[in-house]
Every structure is written in structure tokens, then in C-alpha cells.
C-alpha positions as CSV (number, residue, x, y, z in Angstrom):
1,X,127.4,117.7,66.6
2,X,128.9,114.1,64.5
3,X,127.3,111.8,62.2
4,X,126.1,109.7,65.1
5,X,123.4,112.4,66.0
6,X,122.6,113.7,62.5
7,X,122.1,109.8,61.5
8,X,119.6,109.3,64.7
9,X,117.5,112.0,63.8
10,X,117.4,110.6,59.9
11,X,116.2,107.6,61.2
12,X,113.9,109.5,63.5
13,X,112.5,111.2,61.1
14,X,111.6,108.4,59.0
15,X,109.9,107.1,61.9
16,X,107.8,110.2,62.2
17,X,106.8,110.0,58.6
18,X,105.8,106.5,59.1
19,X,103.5,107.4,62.4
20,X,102.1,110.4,61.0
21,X,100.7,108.7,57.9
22,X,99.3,106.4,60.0
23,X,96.6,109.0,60.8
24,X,97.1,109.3,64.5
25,X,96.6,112.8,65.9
26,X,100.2,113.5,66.7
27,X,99.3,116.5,68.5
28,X,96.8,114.9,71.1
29,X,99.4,111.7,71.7
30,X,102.1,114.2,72.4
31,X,100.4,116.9,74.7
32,X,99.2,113.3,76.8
33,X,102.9,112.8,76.6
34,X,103.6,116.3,78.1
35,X,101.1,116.0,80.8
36,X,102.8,112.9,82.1
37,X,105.8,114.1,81.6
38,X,105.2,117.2,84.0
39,X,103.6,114.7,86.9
40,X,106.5,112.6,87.3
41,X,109.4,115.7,87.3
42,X,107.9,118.6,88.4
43,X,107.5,116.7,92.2
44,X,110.7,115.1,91.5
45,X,112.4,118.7,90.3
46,X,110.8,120.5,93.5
47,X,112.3,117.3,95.8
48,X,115.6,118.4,94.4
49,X,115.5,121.6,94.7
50,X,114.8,121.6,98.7
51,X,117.5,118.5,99.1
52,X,119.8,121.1,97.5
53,X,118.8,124.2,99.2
54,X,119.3,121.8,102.4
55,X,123.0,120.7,101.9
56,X,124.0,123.7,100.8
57,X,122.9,125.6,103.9
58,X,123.7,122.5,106.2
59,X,127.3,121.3,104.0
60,X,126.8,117.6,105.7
61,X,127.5,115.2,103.5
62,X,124.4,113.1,104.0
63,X,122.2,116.1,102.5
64,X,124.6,116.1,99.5
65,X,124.1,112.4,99.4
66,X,120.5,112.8,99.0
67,X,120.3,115.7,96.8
68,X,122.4,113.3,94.4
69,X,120.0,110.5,94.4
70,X,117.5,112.6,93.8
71,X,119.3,113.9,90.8
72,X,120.3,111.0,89.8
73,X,116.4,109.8,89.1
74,X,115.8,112.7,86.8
75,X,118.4,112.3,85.1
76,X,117.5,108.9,84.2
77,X,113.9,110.0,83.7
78,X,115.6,111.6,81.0
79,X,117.8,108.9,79.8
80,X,114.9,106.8,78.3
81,X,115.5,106.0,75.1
82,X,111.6,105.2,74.0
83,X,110.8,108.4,75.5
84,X,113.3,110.4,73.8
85,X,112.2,108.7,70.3
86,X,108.0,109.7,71.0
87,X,109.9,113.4,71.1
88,X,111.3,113.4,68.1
89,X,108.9,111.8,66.5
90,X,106.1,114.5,67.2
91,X,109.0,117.6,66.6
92,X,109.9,116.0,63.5
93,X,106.2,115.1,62.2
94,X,105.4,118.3,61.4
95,X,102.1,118.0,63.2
96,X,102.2,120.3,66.1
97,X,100.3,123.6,65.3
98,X,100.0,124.0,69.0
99,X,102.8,126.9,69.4
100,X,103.5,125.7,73.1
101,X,103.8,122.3,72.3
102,X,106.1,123.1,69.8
103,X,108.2,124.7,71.8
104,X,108.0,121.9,74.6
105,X,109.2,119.4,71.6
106,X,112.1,121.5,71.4
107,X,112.7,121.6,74.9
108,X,112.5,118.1,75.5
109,X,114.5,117.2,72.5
110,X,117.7,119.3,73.6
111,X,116.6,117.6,77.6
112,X,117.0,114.1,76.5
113,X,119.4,114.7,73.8
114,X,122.2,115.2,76.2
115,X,121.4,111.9,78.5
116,X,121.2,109.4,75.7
117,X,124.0,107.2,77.6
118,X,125.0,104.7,79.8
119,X,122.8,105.3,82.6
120,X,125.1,103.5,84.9
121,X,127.8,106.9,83.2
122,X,125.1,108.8,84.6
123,X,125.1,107.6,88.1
124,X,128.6,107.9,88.0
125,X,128.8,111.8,87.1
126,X,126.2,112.7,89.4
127,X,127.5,111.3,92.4
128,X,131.2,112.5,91.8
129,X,129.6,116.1,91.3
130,X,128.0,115.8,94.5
131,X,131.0,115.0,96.4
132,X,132.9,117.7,94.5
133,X,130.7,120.0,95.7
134,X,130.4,119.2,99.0
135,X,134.2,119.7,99.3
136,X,133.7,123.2,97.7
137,X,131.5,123.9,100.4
138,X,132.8,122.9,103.8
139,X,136.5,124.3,102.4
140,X,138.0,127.1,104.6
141,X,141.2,128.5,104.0
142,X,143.8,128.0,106.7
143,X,146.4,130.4,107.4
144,X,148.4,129.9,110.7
145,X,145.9,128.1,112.3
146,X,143.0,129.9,111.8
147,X,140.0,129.1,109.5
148,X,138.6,131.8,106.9
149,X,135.7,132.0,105.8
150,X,134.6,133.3,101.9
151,X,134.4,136.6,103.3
152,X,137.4,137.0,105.3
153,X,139.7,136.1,102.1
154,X,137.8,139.4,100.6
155,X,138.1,141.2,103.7
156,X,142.2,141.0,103.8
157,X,142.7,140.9,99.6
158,X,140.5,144.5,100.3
159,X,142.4,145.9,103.1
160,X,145.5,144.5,104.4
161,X,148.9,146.4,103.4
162,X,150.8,143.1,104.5
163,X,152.5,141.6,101.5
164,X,153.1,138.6,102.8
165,X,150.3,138.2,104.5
166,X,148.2,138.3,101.4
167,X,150.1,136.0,99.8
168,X,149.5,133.3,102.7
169,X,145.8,134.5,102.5
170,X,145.5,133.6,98.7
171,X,147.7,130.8,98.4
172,X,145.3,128.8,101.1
173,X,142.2,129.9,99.4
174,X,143.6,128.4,96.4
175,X,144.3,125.0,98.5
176,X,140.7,124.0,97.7
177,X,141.6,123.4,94.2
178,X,144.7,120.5,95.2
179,X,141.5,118.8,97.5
180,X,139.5,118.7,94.5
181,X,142.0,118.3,91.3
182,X,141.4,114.6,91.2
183,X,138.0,113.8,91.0
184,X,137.3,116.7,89.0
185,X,139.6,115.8,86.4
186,X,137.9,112.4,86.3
187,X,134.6,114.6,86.1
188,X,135.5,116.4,83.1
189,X,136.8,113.0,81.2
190,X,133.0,111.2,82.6
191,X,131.4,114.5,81.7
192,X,133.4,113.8,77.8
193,X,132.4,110.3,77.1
194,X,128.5,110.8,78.1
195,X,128.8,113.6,75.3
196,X,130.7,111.4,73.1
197,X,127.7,108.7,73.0
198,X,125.3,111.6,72.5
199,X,127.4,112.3,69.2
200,X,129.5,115.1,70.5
201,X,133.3,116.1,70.3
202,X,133.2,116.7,73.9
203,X,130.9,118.2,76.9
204,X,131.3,121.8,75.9
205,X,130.5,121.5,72.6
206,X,127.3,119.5,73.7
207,X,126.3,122.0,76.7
208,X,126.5,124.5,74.1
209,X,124.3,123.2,71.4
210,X,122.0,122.3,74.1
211,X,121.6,125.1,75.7
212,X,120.8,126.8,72.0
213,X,123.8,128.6,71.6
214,X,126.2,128.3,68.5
215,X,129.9,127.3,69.6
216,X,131.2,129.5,66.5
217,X,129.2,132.3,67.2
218,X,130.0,132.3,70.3
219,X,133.7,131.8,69.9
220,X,133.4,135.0,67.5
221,X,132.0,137.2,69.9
222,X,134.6,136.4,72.5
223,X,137.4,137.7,69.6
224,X,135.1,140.9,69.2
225,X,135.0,141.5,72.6
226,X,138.5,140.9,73.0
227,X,139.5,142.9,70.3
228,X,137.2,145.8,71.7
229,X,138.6,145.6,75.3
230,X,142.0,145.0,75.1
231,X,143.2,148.3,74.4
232,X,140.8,150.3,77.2
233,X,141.7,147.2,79.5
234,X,145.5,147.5,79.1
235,X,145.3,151.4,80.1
236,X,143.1,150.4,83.2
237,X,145.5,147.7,84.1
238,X,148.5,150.0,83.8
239,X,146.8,152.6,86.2
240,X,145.8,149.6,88.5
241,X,149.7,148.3,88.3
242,X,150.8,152.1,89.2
243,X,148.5,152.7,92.3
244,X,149.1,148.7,93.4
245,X,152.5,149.6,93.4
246,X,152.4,152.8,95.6
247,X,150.5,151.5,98.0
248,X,152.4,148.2,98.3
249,X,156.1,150.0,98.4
250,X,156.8,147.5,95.7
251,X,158.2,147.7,91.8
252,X,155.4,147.0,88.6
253,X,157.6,144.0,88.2
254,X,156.5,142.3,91.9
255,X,152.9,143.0,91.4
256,X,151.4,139.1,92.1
257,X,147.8,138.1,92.3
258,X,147.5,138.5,96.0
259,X,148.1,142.3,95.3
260,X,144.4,142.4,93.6
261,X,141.4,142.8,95.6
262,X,139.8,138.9,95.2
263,X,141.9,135.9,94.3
264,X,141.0,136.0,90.5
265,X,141.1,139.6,89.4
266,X,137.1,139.8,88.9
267,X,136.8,143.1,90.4
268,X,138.5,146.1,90.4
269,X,140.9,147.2,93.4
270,X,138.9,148.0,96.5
271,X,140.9,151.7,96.0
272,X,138.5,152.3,93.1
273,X,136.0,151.7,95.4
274,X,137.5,153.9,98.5
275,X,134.6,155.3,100.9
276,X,131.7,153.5,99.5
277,X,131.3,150.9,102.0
278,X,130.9,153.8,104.5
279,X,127.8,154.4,103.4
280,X,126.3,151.1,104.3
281,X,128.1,150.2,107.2
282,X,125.2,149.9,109.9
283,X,122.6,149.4,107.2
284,X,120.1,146.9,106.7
285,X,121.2,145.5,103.2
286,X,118.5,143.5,102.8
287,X,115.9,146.1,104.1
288,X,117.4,148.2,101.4
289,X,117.4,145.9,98.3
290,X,113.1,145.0,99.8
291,X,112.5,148.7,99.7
292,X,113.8,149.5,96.3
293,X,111.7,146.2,94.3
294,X,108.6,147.3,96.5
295,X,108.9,150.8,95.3
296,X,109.1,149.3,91.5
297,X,106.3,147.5,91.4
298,X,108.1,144.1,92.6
299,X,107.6,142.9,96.1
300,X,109.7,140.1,97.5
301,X,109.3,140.3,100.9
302,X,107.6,136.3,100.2
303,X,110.8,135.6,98.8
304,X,113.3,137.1,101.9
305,X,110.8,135.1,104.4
306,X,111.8,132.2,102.7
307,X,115.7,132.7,102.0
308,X,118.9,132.0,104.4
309,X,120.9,135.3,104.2
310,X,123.5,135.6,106.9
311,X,126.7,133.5,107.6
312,X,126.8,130.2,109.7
313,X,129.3,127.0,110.1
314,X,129.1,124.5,107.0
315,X,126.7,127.0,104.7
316,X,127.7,127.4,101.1
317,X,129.9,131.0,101.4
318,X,128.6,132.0,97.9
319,X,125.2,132.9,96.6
320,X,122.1,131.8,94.7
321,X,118.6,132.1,94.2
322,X,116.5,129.4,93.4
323,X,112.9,128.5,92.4
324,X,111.9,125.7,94.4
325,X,108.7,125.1,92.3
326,X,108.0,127.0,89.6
327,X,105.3,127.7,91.6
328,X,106.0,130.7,93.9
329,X,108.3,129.1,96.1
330,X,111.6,131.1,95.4
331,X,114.7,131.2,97.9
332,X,117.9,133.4,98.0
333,X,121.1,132.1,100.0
334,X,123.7,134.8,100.9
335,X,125.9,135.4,103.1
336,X,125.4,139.4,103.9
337,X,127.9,142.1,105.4
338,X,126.9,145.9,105.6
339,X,129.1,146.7,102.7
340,X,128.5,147.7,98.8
341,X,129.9,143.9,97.4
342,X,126.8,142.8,99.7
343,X,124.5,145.3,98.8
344,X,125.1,144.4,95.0
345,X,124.7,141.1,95.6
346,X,121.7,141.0,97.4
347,X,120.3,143.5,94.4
348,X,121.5,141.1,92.3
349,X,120.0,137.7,93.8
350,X,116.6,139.5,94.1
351,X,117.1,140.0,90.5
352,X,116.8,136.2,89.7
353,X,113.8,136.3,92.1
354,X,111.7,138.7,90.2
355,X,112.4,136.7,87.0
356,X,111.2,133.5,88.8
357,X,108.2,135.3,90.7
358,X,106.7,137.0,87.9
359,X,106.9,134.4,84.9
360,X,102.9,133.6,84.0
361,X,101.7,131.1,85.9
362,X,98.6,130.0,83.5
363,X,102.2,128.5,81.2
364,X,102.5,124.9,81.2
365,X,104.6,124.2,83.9
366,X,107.8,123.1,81.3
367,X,107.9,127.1,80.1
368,X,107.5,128.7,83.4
369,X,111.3,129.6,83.5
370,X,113.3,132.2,81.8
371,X,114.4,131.3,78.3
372,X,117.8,131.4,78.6
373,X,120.7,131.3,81.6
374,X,121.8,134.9,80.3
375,X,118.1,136.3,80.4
376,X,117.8,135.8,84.1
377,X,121.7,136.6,85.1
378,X,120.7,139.7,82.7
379,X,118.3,140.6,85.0
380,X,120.5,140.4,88.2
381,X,123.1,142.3,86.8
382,X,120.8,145.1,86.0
383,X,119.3,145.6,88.7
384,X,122.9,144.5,90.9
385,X,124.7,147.4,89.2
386,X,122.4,150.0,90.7
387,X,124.8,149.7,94.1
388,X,126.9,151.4,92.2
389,X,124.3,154.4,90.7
390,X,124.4,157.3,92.4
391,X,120.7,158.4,91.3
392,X,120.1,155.0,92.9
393,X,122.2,155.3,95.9
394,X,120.8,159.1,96.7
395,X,117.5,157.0,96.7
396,X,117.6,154.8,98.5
397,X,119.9,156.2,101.3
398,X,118.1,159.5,101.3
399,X,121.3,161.7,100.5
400,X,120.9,164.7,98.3
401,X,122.0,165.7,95.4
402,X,125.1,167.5,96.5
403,X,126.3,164.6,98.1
404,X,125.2,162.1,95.4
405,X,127.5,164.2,93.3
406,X,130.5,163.5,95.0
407,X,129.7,160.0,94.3
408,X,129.3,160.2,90.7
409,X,132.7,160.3,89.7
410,X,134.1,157.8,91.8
411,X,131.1,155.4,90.7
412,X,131.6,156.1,87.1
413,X,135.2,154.9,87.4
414,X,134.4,152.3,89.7
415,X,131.8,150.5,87.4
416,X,133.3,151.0,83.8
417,X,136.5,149.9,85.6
418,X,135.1,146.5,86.8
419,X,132.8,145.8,83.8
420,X,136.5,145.8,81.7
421,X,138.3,143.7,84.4
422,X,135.0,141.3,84.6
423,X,135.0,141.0,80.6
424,X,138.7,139.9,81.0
425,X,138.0,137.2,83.1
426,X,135.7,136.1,81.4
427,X,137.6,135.7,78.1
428,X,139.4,133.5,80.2
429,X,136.9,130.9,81.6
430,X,135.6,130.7,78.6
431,X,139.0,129.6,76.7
432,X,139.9,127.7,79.5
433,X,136.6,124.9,79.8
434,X,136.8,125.0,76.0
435,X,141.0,123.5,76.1
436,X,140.0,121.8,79.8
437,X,136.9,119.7,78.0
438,X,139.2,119.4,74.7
439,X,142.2,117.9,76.1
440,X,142.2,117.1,80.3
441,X,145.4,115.6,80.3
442,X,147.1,118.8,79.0
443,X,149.2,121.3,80.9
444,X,145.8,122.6,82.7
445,X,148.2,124.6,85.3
446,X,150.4,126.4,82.6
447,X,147.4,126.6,80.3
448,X,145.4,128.9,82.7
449,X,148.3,131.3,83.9
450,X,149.0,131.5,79.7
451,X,145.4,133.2,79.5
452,X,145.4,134.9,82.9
453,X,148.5,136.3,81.6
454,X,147.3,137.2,78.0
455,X,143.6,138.4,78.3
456,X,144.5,139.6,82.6
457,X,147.9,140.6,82.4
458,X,148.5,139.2,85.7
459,X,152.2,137.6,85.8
460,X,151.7,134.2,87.5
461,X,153.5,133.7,90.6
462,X,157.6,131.8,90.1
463,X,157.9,128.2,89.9
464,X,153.8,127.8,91.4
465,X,152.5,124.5,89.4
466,X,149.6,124.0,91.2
467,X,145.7,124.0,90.3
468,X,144.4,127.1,91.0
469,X,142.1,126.8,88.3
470,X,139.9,123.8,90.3
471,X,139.8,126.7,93.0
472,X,136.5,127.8,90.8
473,X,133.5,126.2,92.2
474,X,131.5,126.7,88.7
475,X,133.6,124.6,87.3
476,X,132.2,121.8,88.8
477,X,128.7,123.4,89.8
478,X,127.7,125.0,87.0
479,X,130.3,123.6,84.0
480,X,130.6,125.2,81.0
481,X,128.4,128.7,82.2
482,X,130.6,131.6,82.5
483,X,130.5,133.1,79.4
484,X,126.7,133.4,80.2
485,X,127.5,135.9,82.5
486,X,129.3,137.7,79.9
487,X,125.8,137.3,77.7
488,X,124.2,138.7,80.5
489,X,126.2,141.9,80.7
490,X,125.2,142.5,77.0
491,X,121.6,141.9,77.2
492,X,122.0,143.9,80.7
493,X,123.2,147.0,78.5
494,X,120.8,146.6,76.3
495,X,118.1,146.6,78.5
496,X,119.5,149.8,79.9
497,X,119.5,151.6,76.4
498,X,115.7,150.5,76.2
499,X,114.5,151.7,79.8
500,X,116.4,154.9,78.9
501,X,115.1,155.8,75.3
502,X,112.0,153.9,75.5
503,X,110.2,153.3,78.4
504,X,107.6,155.8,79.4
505,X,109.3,158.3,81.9
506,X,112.6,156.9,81.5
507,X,114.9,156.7,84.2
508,X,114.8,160.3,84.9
509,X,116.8,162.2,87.0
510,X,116.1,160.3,90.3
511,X,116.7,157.0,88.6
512,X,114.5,154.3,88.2
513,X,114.0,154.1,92.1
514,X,110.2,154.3,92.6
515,X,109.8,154.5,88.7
516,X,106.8,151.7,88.4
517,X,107.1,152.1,84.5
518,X,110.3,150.3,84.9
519,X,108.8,147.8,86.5
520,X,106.3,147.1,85.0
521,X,108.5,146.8,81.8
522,X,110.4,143.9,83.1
523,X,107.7,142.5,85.3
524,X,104.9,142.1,81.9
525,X,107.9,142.2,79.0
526,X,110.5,140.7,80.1
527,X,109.8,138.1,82.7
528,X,106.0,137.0,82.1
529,X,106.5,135.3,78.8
530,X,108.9,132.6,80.1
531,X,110.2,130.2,77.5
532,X,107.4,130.4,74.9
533,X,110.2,131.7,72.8
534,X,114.1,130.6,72.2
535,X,116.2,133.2,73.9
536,X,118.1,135.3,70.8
537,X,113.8,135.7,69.6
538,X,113.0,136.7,73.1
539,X,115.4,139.6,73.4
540,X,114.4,141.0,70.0
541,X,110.6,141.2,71.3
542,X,111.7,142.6,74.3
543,X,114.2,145.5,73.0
544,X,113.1,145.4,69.0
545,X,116.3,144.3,68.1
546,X,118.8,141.4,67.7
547,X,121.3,141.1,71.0
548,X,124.6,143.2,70.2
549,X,126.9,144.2,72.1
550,X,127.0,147.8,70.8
551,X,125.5,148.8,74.1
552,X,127.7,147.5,76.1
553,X,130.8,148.5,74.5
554,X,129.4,152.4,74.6
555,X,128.0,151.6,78.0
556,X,131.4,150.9,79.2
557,X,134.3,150.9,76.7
558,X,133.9,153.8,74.9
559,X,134.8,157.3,76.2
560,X,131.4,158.6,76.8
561,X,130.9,155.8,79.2
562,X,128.1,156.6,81.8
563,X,125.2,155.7,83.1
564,X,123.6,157.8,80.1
565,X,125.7,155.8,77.2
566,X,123.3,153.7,75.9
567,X,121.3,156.6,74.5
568,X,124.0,157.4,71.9
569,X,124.2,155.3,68.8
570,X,127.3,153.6,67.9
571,X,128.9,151.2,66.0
572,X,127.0,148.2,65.8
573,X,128.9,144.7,66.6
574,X,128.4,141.2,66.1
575,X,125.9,139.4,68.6
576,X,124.5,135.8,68.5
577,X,122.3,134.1,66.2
């Protein structure tokens, strides 16, 4: 944050000084402030929200269209300059005894902080993201002819032994990112000057401090992490290289991208995970991820009623949940197969949806969300990663113990296998937005194969100069949010560690399937306080200590890593303040 900021808020300040002497009661003019506030966005936020859910089921570009104006009016709501000095005038006054208020002062001041700009900049960003995104989501790959959907990439990156095959496969689901390379570049350099008029060095150093998170803190947990995993990861990827190579018929030295099982080396080699789909091929995924939050504590069968979960021409081939409301109305879009990357996923999305469902609805309507981005994909990743627990798998497929034994093994590699690959990647996104927001007219190409190379150690394919970065829709969906999920894979683990050592009953031998302790844990701790509290405070309530990442290292690093790691202490290392 520069001068330009640090000088408004002197000036703000002064003018809060001025108005509170004046003996008005700050308090009362600001929570009138508040309940206006919430009338005009919380109809215009739920209008959104269903536009959105609409194109991105739909793809036409006229519900794209829409969704953008509609964005484009909050954001302006949020652009108001006289607005966004009332704000700071009541967070700086030192008036506001009301805790909730205080925190909605905060809020707000972080909210408009970031739109204090050109509106007509504004307009600009938001419709060039919707386009963006719409191309994102009617892209197919095209190889001989034939269109392939999301899916079918996986399906032949997972299965087929045809090198060059695999090859054509990967190269056209990069092909998206050549469609999209110029307008997104143009995105990142709009995205740069609306955070160099709100006093920033660039839009990642703004999303940061406005999402409460320290860019140097963060940036030193990366190299922690890093220095952690690199070692365990380079044994992993040598064993990876080895079997690649035997299956492939080909030397260490031709082992390409297209050799892994998705396009950006997120998850470990489908080998790792040989035989598990068999077990829910024929199976109602979604019947199964129902049955296992009901028997917690956690219905959703409101929220299924309400989602779009199976494939169809034009529909976004990702997935996300979303709260339509804040009010109850909370919708998942998948796109499910009867196979364990499905069964995660839906595990996962549900995740979100409990978060959403279960936050208190007697909280003003600005806290009645999750405190943080990594507090709800912490959530989902708990509760995803139980496709691959056996206690959890014997439970809900009704195998016994002999059989769920079998499992163990292979799970146990599986998972700590793809929580080292996934912290990789991450290390990369993260260093990548951080040069792409810091200089877009650099080398992008060369600059992302020099970290897929370094933190990956995936050779980049001979004499390819294309942008296979832009091939990443959250670049341009949800910019400058990866290394969230990374947060969330800590707080995940240190969830863990507390259902295991501290919650009544525990998991237990059976696992937490059926265990209503657990879920009442999340359901009254974790998710019904909302955003009463900043995140890093949240987590220490929740747990009873600071976020580390301790538990995730012995969860998954160390060599005691199991589902039963987080109740041995370790070393402790550096979290976020």
C-alpha cells in the first residue's frame, strides 16, 4: 500500500475527528448507513448471483452479458466516493462500541477501498471479464474433428497408452489459452491501473491487502513450504518419472506433460490411484455424498434440489457452489461421473454448502459469509478428502474391514502423494500472478515453464512458445486466489488434528461417518459465527491456536504420514499473521 492511500486515510481521519467532536452519535448515523447499505446490494448481490448461475449452466453469451451489467452496478455501488469517506469516518472515529458494526466498518473499508477509480475503468474490467469467461466456458478441445469435453481430456490423460495421442489431447486443451491471451492480458494491465489509483503497486498486491492477508507473510510461507516439500516431492516425482516411463515404453528424458494424468500436474498419476474407481462405478455419487452429511448432522438434500449436477452442451465443465442469498438459497454445479475424482468433488462442493447453510442467520446480512476464502475451501477439502479414507469409504459403501484394509495402503500413498504434487502447483500459481501482475509484458510463456520446471520438475515441451498459462480459468475468474487453496489445505489439517485429539468421540475407528459430534463441531464452531471475526482470529477460536502449517506437513510430508498424523506433535512452522 503507497503514500496515496496512507495520505487519504490521514486526511480521513482528520475528518472523523472533526465529525465526532461535533457530538453526533457516530454509531447510530453509521448502523443507518449499514441498513441502507444492505437494501440496495443484498437484492442486487442475489440478482447476480442467479444471472451467474444462469450463464454458466446455459454458456450463451447474452446471460454473460447480463450477469456483467449486473456486476457492473455493484461495483459502482461501491465506487462512491462520499460513501466510502462516511466509512472511514465512523472506522476511524473511534466511536463504534457496537462489535458488529465494527467489524462491518472494516468490511466496507477493504470493499470500497479497492473500487476507488475511474468508474468508466470499472465498466471496462467487468465486461472484458465476462467475455473472458464466457470463452472459458463454451471452449472444447478439438482433436481430429471431434469435440471434448472437461471430462474427456481427464478421461484419456487417465487411461490412454497412446503417446501421441495424449499429446494431441493436451496440446488442444491448452488451445483455449491462444483464444483468450489477448484480452486477458489487457485484463491484467486494466486490473493494474484500477489498483494503481487505489494506491497500490499492482492488483495482487491490492487483492491481497484486501482480502486481509499480508503479501510478505504470505510470500514467507510459500518459501517454508517450499523448503519443506521439495525434498519428499523430488523422491515422489522420481518414482512418478520411473513408473511413467514403464508404462509409456519411453526414457526419463521424453517424459512430457501429456504423460501426467491432467494437463497441469495437479494430481497424482491415475496409477496411484489403480482400482478405486471400481468401487463407484454404477454408484449414485451424489446419493452417496447426501447420505454421509445427513448421517453428520448436515442435511443438504435442499441444497441438491436446487443444484445442476450432470453434464449438458454449453454448461461450465468445472465446479462450484454458490450461495444465492445468504439466505438459504445455496446451489452446486458439477458435472458428475461414477468415479472417485467425482465423488471427491461432489464431497467437496457440499463442503462449501454446509459452510453457507449453517452460518447464523440472526447476523446482519454483511457477516453471514465465512470469514475468509480459505475457511470455506478448508471446509471442502476436509470433508473432499474423505473419498480417499478408507474408514470413510468402508462406510459409506458398506465393505468390511478386511476389504477396507486392502484399501488403506493404496489410499495412504494416493493422498500424501497428491497433497505433495497439489502443494507444488501451487507454489507455482502463486509466483506466477505475483510476476504476471508485476510485469505483463514479460516473457509470461518462458516464465511459467521456468517454475513448472523448478517447483514441478516437469521439462517443458521443445521449441512450444505458446500460452498455456491463460489455459487456467482462475486466472481470469477468480484472479489472484490459488494460494487460498493452499491456506485451505493447512487449516484443513488443522482441523483434522482437532476433530482427532479434541472432539468428543473423535473420529474413531469407523471414522467420522455417522459421528454427529463432528458435526456438530463444524456446524456450531466453525461455520455459525460467520465473519464476526477476521479470519487468522477465527481459526484460533476454532482450534485454540494460531494457523500453522505444522499439521499439514506431519499430515502429509513427514514419514509418519496417515490419516492419524495430526495427533503427534511436531515441529512447529511459520503461519500467517
Amino acid at each position: 500500500m503507497k503514500g496515496r492511500v496512507g495520505n487519504t486515510l490521514m486526511i480521513l481521519g482528520a475528518a472523523a475527528a472533526v465529525f465526532s467532536s461535533c457530538g453526533k452519535d457516530v454509531e447510530m448515523d453509521f448502523g443507518m448507513f449499514v441498513e441502507k447499505h444492505i437494501e440496495e446490494v443484498a437484492s442486487l448481490e442475489k440478482e447476480g448471483s442467479l444471472a451467474y448461475w444462469k450463464a454458466a449452466i446455459s454458456g450463451a453469451k447474452e446471460d454473460f452479458r447480463k450477469y456483467s451489467e449486473i456486476r457492473l452496478k455493484m461495483e459502482k455501488i461501491y465506487s462512491d466516493k462520499a460513501s466510502f469517506e462516511l466509512v472511514c469516518d465512523a472506522r476511524n472515529s473511534g466511536k463504534l462500541n457496537d462489535l458488529s458494526l465494527r467489524r462491518m466498518a472494516d468490511l466496507l473499508y477493504l470493499r470500497y477501498l479497492g473500487n476507488q477509480t475511474d468508474p468508466r475503468l470499472l465498466e471496462k474490467i467487468v465486461g472484458l471479464s465476462g467475455k473472458v469467461e464466457n470463452r472459458f466456458n463454451v471452449f472444447r478441445a478439438v482433436v481430429d474433428g471431434e469435440k471434448l469435453t472437461t471430462n474427456d481430456v481427464y478421461s484419456v490423460l487417465r487411461e490412454s497408452r497412446d503417446n501421441t495421442h495424449r499429446r494431441a489431447v493436451w496440446e488442444a486443451s491448452k488451445a483455449v489459452g491462444q483464444e483468450v491471451i489477448g484480452d486477458l492480458l489487457e485484463l491484467v494491465r486494466l486490473r493494474n491501473e484500477m489498483a494503481r489509483e487505489a494506491g497500490f503497486d499492482n492488483y495482487h498486491s491490492m487483492s491481497l491487502a484486501l482480502s486481509e492477508q499480508d503479501e510478505e507473510n504470505l510470500a514467507t510461507l510459500f518459501d517454508e513450504l517450499d523448503e519443506l516439500t521439495a525434498e519428499p516431492f523430488r523422491q515422489l516425482k522420481e518414482d512418478i518419472d520411473n513408473g511413467l516411463a514403464k508404462e509409456f515404453g519411453i526414457s526419463l528424458e521424453e517424459i512430457r506433460p501429456w504423460h501426467f494424468s491432467d494437463p497441469f500436474f495437479q494430481e497424482a498419476p491415475a496409477g496411484y490411484m489403480a482400482g478405486l474407481d471400481s468401487y463407484f462405478r454404477e454408484k449414485d455419487i451424489v446419493a452417496l455424498a447426501a447420505d454421509f452429511y445427513e448421517s453428520i448432522g448436515m442435511p443438504v438434500g435442499d441444497v441438491i434440489e436446487g443444484s445442476d449436477l450432470y453434464e449438458k452442451d454449453g454448461k461450465n465443465p468445472h465446479a462450484f457452489c454458490t450461495d444465492i442469498d445468504r439466505d438459504g438459497d445455496i446451489r452446486v454445479l458439477c458435472n458428475v461421473k461414477d468415479n472417485v475424482y467425482w465423488m471427491e468433488t461432489m464431497l467437496h462442493e457440499l463442503g462449501h454448502a454446509v459452510y453457507d447453510k449453517y452460518i447464523k442467520r440472526e447476523l446482519p446480512w454483511l457477516l453471514r459469509s465465512y470469514p475468509h476464502l480459505a475457511t470455506t475451501e478448508a471446509s471442502a477439502m476436509y470433508f473432499g478428502r474423505l473419498a480417499q479414507d478408507p474408514r470413510w469409504i468402508g462406510a459409506a459403501l458398506g465393505l468390511d474391514a478386511r476389504e477396507t484394509g486392502k484399501l488403506a495402503p493404496m489410499l495412504e500413498k494416493s493422498l500424501r502423494s497428491r497433497q505433495l504434487i497439489f502443494t507444488r502447483w501451487t507454489q507455482v500459481m502463486f509466483r506466477f500472478e505475483r510476476e504476471l501482475y508485476r510485469n505483463p509484458d514479460g516473457d509470461l510463456n518462458t516464465i511459467w515453464w521456468d517454475l513448472v520446471e523448478k517447483y514441478q520438475l516437469v521439462r517443458r515441451p521443445e521449441g512450444r512458445d505458446e500460452p498455456d498459462w491463460a489455459a487456467k480459468i482462475h486466472i481470469v475468474s477468480n484472479p489472484v486466489y490459488y494460494h487460498n487453496y493452499m491456506l485451505g489445505e493447512m487449516i484443513a489439517s488443522q482441523l483434522h488434528h482437532h476433530v482427532l485429539t479434541k472432539i468428543e468421540g473423535g473420529a474413531g475407528e469407523s471414522g467420522i461417518y455417522g459421528n454427529l459430534a463432528v458435526g456438530e463441531f463444524f456446524r456450531d464452531k466453525v461455520y455459525r459465527q460467520g465473519n464476526i471475526s477476521p479470519w487468522t482470529e477465527h481459526i484460533e477460536k476454532v482450534t485454540g491456536e494460531p494457523l500453522q502449517a505444522k499439521y499439514f506437513v506431519e499430515q502429509f510430508v513427514g514419514l509418519n504420514a496417515g490419516w492419524n498424523a495430526g495427533q503427534n506433535e511436531g515441529q512447529k512452522v511459520g503461519g500467517t499473521d
